[in-house]
PAKOLBA-725102 format. One line per 10 residues: their letters; for each residue x, y, z of C-alpha. Coordinates in steps of 0.05 Angstrom, whole numbers, plus 32768, in hexadecimal, padded with zeros to 4 digits. Layout:
BEGIN
A> X,Y,Z; ...
//
This chain:
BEGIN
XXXXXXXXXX> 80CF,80A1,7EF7; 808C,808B,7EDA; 8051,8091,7F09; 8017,8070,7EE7; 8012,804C,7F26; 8007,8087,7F4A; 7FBF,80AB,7F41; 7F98,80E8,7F61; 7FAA,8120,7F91; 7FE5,811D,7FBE
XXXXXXXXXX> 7FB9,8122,8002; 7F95,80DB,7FE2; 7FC7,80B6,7FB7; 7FB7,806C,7F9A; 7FFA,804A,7F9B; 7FF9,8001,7F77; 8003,7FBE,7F9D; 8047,7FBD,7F85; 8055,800A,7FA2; 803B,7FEE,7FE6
XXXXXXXXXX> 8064,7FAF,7FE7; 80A0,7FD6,7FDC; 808F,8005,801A; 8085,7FC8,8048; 80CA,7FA9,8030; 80A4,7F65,8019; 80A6,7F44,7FDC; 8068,7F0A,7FE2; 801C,7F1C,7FCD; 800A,7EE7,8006
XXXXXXXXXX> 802F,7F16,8040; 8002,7F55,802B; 7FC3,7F2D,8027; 7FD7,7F09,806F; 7FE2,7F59,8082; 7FA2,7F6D,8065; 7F82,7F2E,8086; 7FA3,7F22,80CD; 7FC7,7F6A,80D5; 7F94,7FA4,80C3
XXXXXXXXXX> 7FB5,7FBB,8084; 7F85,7FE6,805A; 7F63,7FC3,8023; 7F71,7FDD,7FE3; 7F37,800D,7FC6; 7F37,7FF0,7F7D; 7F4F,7FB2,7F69; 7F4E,7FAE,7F1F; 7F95,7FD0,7F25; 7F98,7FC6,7F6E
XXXXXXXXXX> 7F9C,8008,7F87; 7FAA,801B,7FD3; 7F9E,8062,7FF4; 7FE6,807B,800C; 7FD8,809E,803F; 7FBC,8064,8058; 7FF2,8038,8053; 8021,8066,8072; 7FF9,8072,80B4; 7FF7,801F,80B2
XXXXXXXXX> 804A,801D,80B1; 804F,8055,80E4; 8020,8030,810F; 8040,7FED,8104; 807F,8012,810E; 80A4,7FFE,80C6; 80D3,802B,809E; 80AE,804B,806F; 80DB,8064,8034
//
Protein backbone atom coordinates (compact mmCIF):
# COMPACT_ATOMS: atom_id res chain seq x y z
CA UNK A 1 0.00 0.00 0.00
CA UNK A 2 1.32 3.51 -0.74
CA UNK A 3 1.08 5.94 2.20
CA UNK A 4 1.99 9.29 0.85
CA UNK A 5 -1.12 10.31 2.37
CA UNK A 6 -0.05 9.40 5.55
CA UNK A 7 2.74 11.74 7.32
CA UNK A 8 4.53 12.04 10.84
CA UNK A 9 4.59 9.87 13.97
CA UNK A 10 2.08 7.29 14.70
CA UNK A 11 0.88 9.06 18.17
CA UNK A 12 0.05 12.30 15.55
CA UNK A 13 -0.74 11.03 12.05
CA UNK A 14 -2.16 13.45 9.15
CA UNK A 15 -4.50 11.25 7.24
CA UNK A 16 -5.86 13.06 3.83
CA UNK A 17 -9.59 14.12 3.29
CA UNK A 18 -10.02 11.15 1.28
CA UNK A 19 -8.49 8.73 4.33
CA UNK A 20 -11.20 10.43 6.56
CA UNK A 21 -14.10 10.09 4.23
CA UNK A 22 -13.45 6.54 3.97
CA UNK A 23 -13.48 6.14 7.94
CA UNK A 24 -16.87 7.93 8.17
CA UNK A 25 -18.38 5.63 5.35
CA UNK A 26 -19.34 8.90 3.16
CA UNK A 27 -18.63 9.67 -0.15
CA UNK A 28 -19.73 13.73 -0.53
CA UNK A 29 -17.13 16.71 0.28
CA UNK A 30 -20.43 18.67 1.31
CA UNK A 31 -21.31 15.88 4.27
CA UNK A 32 -17.70 16.42 5.92
CA UNK A 33 -17.84 20.16 5.60
CA UNK A 34 -21.71 19.99 7.09
CA UNK A 35 -19.75 17.66 9.88
CA UNK A 36 -17.03 20.04 10.31
CA UNK A 37 -19.69 22.90 10.33
CA UNK A 38 -22.94 21.62 12.25
CA UNK A 39 -21.30 18.34 13.98
CA UNK A 40 -17.84 19.31 15.66
CA UNK A 41 -15.61 17.39 13.37
CA UNK A 42 -11.97 18.55 13.68
CA UNK A 43 -10.86 20.95 11.11
CA UNK A 44 -8.18 19.78 9.13
CA UNK A 45 -4.61 21.28 10.22
CA UNK A 46 -3.30 22.01 6.57
CA UNK A 47 -5.20 22.43 3.73
CA UNK A 48 -3.00 22.65 0.74
CA UNK A 49 -3.26 18.70 0.86
CA UNK A 50 -5.96 18.72 3.31
CA UNK A 51 -4.54 17.00 6.08
CA UNK A 52 -6.54 15.85 9.33
CA UNK A 53 -4.87 14.68 12.75
CA UNK A 54 -6.02 10.90 13.25
CA UNK A 55 -6.18 10.67 16.39
CA UNK A 56 -8.48 13.23 16.21
CA UNK A 57 -10.82 11.82 13.97
CA UNK A 58 -10.99 8.68 15.69
CA UNK A 59 -11.97 10.08 19.24
CA UNK A 60 -14.74 12.10 16.90
CA UNK A 61 -16.23 8.44 15.51
CA UNK A 62 -16.01 6.88 18.96
CA UNK A 63 -17.80 9.80 20.30
CA UNK A 64 -20.35 9.91 17.56
CA UNK A 65 -20.46 6.25 18.00
CA UNK A 66 -19.54 5.18 14.09
CA UNK A 67 -17.53 2.09 13.04
CA UNK A 68 -14.29 3.06 12.68
CA UNK A 69 -12.31 0.54 10.39
Amino acid sequence: MHDSHIKGSPKDMLISKTEVMKLLHIKSRDTLYRYERDRGFPLPVKTHPTLYVRKHVIEWIEKQSFTAT
